[in-house]
PDB file of N, CA, C and O in Angstrom:
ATOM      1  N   UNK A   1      89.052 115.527 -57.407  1.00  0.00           N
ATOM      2  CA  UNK A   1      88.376 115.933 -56.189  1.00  0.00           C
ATOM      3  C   UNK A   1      89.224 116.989 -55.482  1.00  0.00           C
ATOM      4  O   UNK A   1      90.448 116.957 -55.357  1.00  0.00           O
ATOM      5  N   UNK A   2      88.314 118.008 -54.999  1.00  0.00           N
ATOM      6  CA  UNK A   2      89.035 118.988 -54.436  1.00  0.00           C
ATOM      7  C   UNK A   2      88.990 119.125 -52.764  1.00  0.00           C
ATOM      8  O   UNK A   2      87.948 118.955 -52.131  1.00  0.00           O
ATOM      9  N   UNK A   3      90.546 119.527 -52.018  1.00  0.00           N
ATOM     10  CA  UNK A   3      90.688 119.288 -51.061  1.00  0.00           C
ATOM     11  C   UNK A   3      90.143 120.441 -50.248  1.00  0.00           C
ATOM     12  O   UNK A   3      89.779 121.374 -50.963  1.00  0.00           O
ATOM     13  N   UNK A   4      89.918 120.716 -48.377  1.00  0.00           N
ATOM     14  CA  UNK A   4      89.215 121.325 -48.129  1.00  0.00           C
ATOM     15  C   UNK A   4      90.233 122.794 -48.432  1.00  0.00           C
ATOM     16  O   UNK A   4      89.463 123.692 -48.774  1.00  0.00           O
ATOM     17  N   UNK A   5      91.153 123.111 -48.420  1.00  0.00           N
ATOM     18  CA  UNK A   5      91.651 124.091 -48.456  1.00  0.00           C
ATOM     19  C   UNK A   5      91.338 124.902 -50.055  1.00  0.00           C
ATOM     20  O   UNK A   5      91.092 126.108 -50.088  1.00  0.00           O
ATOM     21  N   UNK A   6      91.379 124.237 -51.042  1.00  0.00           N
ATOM     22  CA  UNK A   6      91.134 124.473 -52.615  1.00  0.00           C
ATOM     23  C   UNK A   6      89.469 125.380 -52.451  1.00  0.00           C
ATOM     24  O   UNK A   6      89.066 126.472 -52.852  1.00  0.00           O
ATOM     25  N   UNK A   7      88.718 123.995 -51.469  1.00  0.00           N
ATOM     26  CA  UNK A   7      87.318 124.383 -51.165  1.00  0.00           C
ATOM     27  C   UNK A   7      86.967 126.226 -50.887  1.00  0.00           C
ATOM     28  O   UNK A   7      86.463 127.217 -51.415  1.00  0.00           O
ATOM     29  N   UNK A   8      87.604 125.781 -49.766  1.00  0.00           N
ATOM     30  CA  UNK A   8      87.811 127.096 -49.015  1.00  0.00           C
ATOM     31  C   UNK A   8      87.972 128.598 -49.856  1.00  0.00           C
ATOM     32  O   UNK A   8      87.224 129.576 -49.890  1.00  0.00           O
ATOM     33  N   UNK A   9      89.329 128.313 -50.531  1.00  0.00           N
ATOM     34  CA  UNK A   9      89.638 129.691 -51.375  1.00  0.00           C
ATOM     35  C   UNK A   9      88.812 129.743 -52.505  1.00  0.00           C
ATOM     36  O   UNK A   9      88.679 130.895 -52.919  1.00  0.00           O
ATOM     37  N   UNK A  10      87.938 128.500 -53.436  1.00  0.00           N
ATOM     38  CA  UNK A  10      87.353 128.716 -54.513  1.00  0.00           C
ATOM     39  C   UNK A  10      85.821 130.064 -53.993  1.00  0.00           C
ATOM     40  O   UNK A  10      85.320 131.042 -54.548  1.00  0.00           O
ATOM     41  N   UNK A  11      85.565 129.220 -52.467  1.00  0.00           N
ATOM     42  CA  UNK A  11      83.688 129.911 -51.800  1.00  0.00           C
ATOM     43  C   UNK A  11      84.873 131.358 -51.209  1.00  0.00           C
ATOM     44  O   UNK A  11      84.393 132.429 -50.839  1.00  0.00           O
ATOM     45  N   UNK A  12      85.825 131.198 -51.221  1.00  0.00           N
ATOM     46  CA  UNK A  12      86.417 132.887 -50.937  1.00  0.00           C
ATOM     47  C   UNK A  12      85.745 133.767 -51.981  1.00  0.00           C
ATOM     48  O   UNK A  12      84.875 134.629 -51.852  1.00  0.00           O
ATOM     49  N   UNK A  13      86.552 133.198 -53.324  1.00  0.00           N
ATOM     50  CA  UNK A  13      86.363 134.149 -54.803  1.00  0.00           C
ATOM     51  C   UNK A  13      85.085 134.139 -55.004  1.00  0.00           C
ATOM     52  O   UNK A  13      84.684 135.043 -55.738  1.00  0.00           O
ATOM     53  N   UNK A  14      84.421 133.522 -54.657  1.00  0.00           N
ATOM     54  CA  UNK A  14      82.973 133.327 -55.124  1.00  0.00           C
ATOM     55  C   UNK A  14      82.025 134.614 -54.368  1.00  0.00           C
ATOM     56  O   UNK A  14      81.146 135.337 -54.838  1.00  0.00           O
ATOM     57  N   UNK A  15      82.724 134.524 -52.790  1.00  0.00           N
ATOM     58  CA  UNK A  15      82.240 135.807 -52.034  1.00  0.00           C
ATOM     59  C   UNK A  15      82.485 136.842 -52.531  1.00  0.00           C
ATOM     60  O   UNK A  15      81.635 137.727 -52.427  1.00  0.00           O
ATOM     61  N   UNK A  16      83.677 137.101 -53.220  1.00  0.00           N
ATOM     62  CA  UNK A  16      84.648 138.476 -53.590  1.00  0.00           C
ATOM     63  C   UNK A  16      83.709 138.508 -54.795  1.00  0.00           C
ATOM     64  O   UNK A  16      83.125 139.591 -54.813  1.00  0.00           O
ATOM     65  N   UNK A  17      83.454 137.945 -55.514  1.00  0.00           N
ATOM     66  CA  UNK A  17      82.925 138.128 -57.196  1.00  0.00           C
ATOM     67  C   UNK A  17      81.127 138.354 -56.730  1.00  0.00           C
ATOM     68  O   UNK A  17      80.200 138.506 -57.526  1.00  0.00           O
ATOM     69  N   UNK A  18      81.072 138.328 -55.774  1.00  0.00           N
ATOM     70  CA  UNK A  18      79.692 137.734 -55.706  1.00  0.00           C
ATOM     71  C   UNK A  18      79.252 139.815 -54.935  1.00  0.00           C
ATOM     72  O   UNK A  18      78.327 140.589 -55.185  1.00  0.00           O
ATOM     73  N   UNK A  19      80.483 139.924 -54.010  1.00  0.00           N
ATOM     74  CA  UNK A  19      80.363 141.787 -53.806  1.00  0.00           C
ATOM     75  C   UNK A  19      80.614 142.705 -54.275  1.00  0.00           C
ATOM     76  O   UNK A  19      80.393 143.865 -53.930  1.00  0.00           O
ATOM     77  N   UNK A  20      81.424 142.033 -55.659  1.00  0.00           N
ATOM     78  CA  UNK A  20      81.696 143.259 -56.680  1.00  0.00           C
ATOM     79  C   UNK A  20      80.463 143.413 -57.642  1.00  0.00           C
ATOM     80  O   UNK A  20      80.175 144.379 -58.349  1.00  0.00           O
ATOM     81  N   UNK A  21      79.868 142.322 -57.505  1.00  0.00           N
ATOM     82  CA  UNK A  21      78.708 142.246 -58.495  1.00  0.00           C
ATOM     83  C   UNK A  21      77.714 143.173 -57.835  1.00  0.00           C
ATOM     84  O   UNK A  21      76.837 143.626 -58.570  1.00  0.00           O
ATOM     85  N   UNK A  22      77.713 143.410 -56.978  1.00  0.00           N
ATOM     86  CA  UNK A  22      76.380 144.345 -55.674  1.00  0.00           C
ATOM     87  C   UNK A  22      75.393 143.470 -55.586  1.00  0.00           C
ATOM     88  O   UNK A  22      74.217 143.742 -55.831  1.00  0.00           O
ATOM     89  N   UNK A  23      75.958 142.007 -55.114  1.00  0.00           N
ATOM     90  CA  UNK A  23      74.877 141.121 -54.649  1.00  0.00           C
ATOM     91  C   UNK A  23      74.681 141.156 -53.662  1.00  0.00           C
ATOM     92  O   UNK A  23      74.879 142.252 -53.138  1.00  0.00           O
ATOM     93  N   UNK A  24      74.002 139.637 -52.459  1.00  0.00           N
ATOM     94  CA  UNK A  24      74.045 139.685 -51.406  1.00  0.00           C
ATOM     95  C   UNK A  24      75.156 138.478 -51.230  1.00  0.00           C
ATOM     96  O   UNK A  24      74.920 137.464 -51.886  1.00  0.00           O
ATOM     97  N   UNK A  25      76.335 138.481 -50.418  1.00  0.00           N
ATOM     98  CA  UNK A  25      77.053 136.849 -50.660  1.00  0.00           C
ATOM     99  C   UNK A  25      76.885 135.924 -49.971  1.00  0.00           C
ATOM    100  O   UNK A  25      76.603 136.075 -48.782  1.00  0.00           O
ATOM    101  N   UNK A  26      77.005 134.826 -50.487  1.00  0.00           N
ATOM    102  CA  UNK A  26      76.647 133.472 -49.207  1.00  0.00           C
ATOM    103  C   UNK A  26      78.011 134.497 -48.581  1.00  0.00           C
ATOM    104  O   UNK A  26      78.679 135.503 -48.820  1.00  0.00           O
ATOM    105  N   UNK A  27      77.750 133.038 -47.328  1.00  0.00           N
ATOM    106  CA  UNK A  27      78.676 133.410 -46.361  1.00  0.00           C
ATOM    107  C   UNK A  27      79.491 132.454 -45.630  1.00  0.00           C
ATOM    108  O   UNK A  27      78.785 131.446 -45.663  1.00  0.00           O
ATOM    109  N   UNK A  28      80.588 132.143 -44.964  1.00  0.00           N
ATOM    110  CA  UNK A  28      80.980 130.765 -44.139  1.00  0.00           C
ATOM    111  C   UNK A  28      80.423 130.999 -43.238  1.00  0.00           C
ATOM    112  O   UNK A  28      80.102 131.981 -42.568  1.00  0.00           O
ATOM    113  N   UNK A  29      80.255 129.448 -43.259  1.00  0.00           N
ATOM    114  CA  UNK A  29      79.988 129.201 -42.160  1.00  0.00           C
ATOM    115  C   UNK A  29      81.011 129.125 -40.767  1.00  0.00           C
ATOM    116  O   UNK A  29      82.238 129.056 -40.834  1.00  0.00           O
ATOM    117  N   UNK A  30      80.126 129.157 -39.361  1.00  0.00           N
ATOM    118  CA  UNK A  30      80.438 129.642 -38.099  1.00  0.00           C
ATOM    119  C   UNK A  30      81.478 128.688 -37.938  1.00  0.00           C
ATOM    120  O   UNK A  30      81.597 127.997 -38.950  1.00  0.00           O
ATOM    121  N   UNK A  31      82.607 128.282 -36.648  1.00  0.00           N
ATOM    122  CA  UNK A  31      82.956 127.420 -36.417  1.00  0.00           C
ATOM    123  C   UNK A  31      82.238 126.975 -35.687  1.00  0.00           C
ATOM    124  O   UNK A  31      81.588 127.696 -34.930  1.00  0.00           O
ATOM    125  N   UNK A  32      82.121 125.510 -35.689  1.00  0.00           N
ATOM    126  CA  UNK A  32      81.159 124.724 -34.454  1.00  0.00           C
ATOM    127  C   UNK A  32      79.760 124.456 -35.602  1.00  0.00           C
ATOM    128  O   UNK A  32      79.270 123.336 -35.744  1.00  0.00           O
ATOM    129  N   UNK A  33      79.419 125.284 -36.108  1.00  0.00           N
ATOM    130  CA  UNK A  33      78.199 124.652 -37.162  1.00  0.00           C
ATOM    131  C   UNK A  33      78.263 123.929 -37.758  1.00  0.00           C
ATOM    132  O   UNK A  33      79.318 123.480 -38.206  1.00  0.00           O
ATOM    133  N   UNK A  34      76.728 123.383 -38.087  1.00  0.00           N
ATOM    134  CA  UNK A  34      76.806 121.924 -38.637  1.00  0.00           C
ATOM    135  C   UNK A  34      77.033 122.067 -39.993  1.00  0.00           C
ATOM    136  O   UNK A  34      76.407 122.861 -40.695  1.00  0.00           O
ATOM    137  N   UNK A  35      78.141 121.131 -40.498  1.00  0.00           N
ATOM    138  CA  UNK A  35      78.591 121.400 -42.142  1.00  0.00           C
ATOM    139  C   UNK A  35      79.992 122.186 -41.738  1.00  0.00           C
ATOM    140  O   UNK A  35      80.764 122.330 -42.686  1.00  0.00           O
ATOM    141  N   UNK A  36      80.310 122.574 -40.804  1.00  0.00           N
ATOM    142  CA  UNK A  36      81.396 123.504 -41.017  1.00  0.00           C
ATOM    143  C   UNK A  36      82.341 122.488 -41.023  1.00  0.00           C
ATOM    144  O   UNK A  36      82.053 121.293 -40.963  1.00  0.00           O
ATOM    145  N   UNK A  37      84.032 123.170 -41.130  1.00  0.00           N
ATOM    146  CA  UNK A  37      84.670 121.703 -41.060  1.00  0.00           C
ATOM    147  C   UNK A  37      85.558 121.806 -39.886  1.00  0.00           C
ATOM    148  O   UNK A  37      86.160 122.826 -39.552  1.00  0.00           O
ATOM    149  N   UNK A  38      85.594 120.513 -39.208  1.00  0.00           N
ATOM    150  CA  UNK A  38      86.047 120.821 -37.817  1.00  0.00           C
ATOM    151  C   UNK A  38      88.070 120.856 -37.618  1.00  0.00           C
ATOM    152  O   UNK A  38      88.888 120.710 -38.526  1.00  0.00           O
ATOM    153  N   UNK A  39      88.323 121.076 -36.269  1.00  0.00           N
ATOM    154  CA  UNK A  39      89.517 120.999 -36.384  1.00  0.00           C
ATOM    155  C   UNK A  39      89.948 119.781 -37.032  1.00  0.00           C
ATOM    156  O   UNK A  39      90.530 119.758 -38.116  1.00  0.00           O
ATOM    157  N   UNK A  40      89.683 118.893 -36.424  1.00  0.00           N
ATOM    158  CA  UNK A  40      89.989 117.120 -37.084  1.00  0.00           C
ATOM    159  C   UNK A  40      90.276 117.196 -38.409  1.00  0.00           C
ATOM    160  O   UNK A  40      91.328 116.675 -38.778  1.00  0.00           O
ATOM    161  N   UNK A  41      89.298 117.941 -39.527  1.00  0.00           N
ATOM    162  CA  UNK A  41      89.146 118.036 -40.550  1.00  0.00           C
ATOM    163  C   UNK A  41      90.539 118.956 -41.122  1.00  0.00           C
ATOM    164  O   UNK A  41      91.248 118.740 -42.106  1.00  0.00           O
ATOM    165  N   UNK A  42      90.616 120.101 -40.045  1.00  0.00           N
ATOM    166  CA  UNK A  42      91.852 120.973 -40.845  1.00  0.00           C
ATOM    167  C   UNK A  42      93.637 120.230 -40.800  1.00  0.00           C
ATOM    168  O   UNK A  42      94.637 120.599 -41.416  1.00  0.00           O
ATOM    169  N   UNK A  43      93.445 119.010 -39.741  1.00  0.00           N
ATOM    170  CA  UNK A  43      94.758 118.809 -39.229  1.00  0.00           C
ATOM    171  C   UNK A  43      94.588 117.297 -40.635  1.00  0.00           C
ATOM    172  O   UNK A  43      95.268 117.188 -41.656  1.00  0.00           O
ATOM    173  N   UNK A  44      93.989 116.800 -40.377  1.00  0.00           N
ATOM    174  CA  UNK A  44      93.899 115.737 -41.667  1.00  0.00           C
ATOM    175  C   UNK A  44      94.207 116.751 -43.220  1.00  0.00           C
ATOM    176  O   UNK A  44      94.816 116.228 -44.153  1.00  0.00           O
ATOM    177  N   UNK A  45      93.888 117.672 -43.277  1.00  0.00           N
ATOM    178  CA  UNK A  45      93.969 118.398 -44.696  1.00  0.00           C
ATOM    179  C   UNK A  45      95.712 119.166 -44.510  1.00  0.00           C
ATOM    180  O   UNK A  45      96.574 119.300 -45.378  1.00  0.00           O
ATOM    181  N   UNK A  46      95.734 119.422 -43.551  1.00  0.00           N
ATOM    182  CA  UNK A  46      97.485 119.670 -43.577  1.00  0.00           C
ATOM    183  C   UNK A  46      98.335 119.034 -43.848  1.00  0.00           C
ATOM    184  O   UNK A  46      99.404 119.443 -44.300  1.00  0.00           O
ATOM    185  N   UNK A  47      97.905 117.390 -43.530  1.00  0.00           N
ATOM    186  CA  UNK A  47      98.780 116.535 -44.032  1.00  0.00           C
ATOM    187  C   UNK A  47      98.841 116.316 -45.373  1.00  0.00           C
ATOM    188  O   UNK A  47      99.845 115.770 -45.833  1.00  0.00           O
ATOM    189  N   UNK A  48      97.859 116.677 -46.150  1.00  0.00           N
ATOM    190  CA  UNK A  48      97.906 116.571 -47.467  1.00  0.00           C
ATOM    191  C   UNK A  48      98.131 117.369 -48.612  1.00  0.00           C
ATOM    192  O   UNK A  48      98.228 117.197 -49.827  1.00  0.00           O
ATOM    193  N   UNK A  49      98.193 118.601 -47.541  1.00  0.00           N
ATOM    194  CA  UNK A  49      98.034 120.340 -48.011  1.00  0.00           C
ATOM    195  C   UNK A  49      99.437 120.057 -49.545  1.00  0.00           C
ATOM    196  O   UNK A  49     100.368 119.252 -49.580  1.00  0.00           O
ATOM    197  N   UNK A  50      99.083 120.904 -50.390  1.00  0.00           N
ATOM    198  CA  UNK A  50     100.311 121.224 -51.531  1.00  0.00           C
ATOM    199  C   UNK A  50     100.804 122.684 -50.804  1.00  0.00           C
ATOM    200  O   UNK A  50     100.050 123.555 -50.372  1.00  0.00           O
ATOM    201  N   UNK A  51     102.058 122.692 -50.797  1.00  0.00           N
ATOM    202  CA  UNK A  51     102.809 123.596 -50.680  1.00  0.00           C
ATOM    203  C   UNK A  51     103.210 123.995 -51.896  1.00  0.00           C
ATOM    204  O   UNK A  51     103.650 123.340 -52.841  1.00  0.00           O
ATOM    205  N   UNK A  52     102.903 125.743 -51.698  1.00  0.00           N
ATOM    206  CA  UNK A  52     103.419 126.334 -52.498  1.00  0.00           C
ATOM    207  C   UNK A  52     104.732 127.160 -52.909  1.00  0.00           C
ATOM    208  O   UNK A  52     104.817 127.669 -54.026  1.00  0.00           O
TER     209      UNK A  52
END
């Protein structure tokens, strides 16, 4: 299972691959939208974050 940060950079590349292709790309979502992930969410994922 992948954590939100992994999340994050995989829907990055996906944007980047997705504008080299001359598509249209999804997009992230807003902060505050529903589905987005909240602060709560980023401070819980720091604690677990892999350092590189």
């Amino acid at each position: 299972m992948n954590g939100l940060y992994a999340n994050i950079a995989a829907k990055k590349k996906r944007i980047e691959a997705q504008k080299a292709a001359g598509k249209t790309p999804e997009r992230m979502r807003k902060v505050g939208s529903k589905g987005a992930p909240t602060a709560d969410a980023f401070k819980q994922a720091a604690k677990t974050a892999k350092k590189k």
